[in-house]
C-alpha positions as CSV (number, residue, x, y, z in Angstrom):
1,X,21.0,72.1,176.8
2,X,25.0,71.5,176.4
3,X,26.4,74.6,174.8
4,X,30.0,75.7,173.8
5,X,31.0,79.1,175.8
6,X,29.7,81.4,172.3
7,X,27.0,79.3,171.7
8,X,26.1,79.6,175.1
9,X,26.6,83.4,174.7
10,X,24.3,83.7,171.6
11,X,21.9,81.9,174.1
12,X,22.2,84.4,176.3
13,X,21.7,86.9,174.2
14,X,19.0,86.1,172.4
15,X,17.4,86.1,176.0
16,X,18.0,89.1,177.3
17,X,16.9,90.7,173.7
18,X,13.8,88.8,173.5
19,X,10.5,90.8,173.9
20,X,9.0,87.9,175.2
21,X,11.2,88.0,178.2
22,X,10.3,91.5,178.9
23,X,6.2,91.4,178.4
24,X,4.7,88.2,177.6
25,X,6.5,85.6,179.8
26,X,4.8,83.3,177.9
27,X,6.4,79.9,178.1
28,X,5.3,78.4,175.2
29,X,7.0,80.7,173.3
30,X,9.9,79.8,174.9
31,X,9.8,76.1,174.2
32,X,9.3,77.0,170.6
33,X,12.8,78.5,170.9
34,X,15.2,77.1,168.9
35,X,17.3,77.3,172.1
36,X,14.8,75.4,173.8
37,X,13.7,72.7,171.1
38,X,16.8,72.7,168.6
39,X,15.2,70.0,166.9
40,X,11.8,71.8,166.3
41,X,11.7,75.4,166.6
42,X,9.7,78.2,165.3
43,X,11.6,81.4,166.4
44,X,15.2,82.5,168.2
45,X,13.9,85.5,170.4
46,X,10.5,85.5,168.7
47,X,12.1,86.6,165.2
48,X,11.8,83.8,162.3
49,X,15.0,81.8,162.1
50,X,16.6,79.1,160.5
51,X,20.0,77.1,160.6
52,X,21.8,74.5,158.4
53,X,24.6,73.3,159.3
54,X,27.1,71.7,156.8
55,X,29.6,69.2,156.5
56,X,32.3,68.8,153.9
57,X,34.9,65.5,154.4
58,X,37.3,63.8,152.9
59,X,36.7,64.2,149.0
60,X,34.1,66.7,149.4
61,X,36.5,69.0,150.4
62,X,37.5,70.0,147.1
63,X,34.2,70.8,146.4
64,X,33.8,73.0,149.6
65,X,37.5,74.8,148.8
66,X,36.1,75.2,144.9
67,X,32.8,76.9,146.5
68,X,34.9,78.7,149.1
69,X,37.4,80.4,146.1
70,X,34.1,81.4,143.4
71,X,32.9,83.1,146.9
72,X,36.1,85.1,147.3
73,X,36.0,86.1,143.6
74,X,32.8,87.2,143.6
75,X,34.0,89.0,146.9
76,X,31.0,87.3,148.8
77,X,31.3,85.6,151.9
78,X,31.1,82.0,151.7
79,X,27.6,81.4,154.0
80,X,25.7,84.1,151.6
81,X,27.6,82.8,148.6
82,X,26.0,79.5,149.0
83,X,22.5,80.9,149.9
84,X,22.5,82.6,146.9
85,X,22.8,79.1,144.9
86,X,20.7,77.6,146.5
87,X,17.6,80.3,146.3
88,X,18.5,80.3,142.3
89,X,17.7,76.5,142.3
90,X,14.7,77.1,143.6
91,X,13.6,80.2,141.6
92,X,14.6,77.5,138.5
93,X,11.9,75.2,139.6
């Protein structure tokens, strides 16, 4: 897989920590990687993980920069800030 330099860092990383690597050798764990299968993983390094990733453009970005400033108030950082939101939406349901 294609990686930027930290991405590819984290990769290797994740690795060289994972118990998997240093008992089981099992492969299929591996492919289950989301460093392996980005698209449909299970585990980074054998530990539950997920990722979102987030775009704001154009008029959005007042939205993101609104988000971004009740973060800082709150004196949160902005990833946890917006985790916190959305877990209360679904606590609401």
């Amino acid at each position: 897989m294609l990686l930027c330099g930290s991405c590819n860092r984290a990769k290797s990383w994740s690795c060289e920590h994972c118990p998997n690597t240093h008992s089981e050798k099992n492969v299929e764990t591996c492919t289950q990687c989301y460093w392996a299968s980005p698209g449909g993983y299970s585990h980074v390094a054998t530990q539950p993980f997920r990722q979102l990733r987030l775009t704001w453009k154009g008029e959005e970005t007042d939205s993101f920069e609104a988000m971004k400033h009740l973060a800082e108030k709150t004196g949160s950082r902005l990833p946890d800030f917006v985790k916190r939101i959305l877990e209360n939406l679904l606590v609401d349901d």
